[in-house]
N, C-alpha and C positions, 0 to 999 in steps of 0.2 A: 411111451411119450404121449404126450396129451398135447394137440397143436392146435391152437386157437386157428381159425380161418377166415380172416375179415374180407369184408365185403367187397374189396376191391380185386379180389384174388378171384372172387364169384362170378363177379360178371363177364370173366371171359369164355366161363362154361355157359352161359346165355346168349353172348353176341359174339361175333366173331371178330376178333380182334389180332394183334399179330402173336401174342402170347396164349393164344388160346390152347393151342396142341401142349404146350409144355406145359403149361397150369395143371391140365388136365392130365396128361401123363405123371409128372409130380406129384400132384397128390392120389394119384392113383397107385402109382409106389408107395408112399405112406399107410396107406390098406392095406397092403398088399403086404408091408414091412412090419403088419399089426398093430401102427398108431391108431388111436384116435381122435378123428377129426372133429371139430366144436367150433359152434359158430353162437353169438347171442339172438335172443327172438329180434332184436332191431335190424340183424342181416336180411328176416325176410321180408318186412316192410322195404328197405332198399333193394332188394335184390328182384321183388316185384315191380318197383317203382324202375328200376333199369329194364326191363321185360318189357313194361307199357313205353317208354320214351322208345325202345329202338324197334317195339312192332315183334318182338319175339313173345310165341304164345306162352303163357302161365304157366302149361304145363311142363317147360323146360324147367322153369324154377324151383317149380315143385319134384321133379326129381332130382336136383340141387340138392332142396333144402333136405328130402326124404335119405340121403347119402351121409348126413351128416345127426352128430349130437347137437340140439337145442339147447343151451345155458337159459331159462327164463331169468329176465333183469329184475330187479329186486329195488326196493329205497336203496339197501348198501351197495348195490354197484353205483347208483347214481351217483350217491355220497361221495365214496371213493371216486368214482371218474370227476369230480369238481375239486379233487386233491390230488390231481397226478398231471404230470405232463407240463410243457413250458408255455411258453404267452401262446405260439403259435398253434397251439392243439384245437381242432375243433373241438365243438362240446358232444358231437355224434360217436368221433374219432376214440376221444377221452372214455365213452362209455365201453366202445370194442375193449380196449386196453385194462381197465376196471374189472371188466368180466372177465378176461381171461385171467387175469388176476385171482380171483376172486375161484375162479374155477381151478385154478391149478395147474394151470399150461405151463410147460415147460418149455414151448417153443410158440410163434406166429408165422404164418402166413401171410402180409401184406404188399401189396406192389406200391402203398400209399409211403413217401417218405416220411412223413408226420408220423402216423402209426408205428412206422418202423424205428423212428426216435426214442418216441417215450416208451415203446416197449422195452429198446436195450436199457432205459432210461430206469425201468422198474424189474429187469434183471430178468428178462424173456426176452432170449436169445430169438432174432431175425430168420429163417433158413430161406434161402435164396432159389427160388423155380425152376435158376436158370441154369441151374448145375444140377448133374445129377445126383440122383440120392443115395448116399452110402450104404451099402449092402453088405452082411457078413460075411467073409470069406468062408466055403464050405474047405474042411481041410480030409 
């Protein structure tokens, strides 16, 4: 499985927040379960920019970003992200959503409702932090 990872899902691996442990145990399952996780280069502009607002050093983000696959954004993700999603999508939101598209996820990661709309929206299935993560049974 290939699991897109938007930026909302990141920043609690930088600040500490009340979802920060299960963020981080969740997708640390998903490794561990031999997904891979994919984020676009726009997560590390925001995901720096969340670093500077709450005073956490850069070097948290940067072993963020270093854990994960880079999608680089392309004219055709923007493209597509200006064709996807309903009135309320942002236009940053719409670019996550594009990319993973575009990249071939099969699944998202986001804590943003928006995000998590137009994904089910373009047929990438939501999976939820807060539950744990399905394991095979050894028999």
């Amino acid at each position: 499985m290939i699991v897109y990872v938007e930026t909302s899902a990141l920043t609690p691996l930088i600040k500490k927040e009340d979802t920060s442990l299960s963020i981080r145990d969740y997708l640390g399952n998903l490794v561990e379960d031999g997904h891979l996780l994919l984020t676009g280069r726009l997560s590390e502009t925001e995901l720096r920019r969340a670093a500077h607002r709450c005073g956490a050093p850069q070097r948290q983000a940067t072993i963020v970003l270093e854990a994960l696959a880079i999608e680089e954004q392309t004219a055709s993700h923007f493209k597509l992200a200006g064709t996807i999603g309903g009135t309320n999508l942002r236009s940053l939101d719409a670019l996550h959503v594009a990319t993973a598209v575009a990249a071939g996820c099969t699944a998202m990661v986001t804590l943003d409702a928006r995000v998590a709309e137009a994904s089910e929206g373009v047929g990438i299935p939501v999976l939820d932090p807060n539950r744990p993560v399905e394991r095979p049974r050894s028999t």
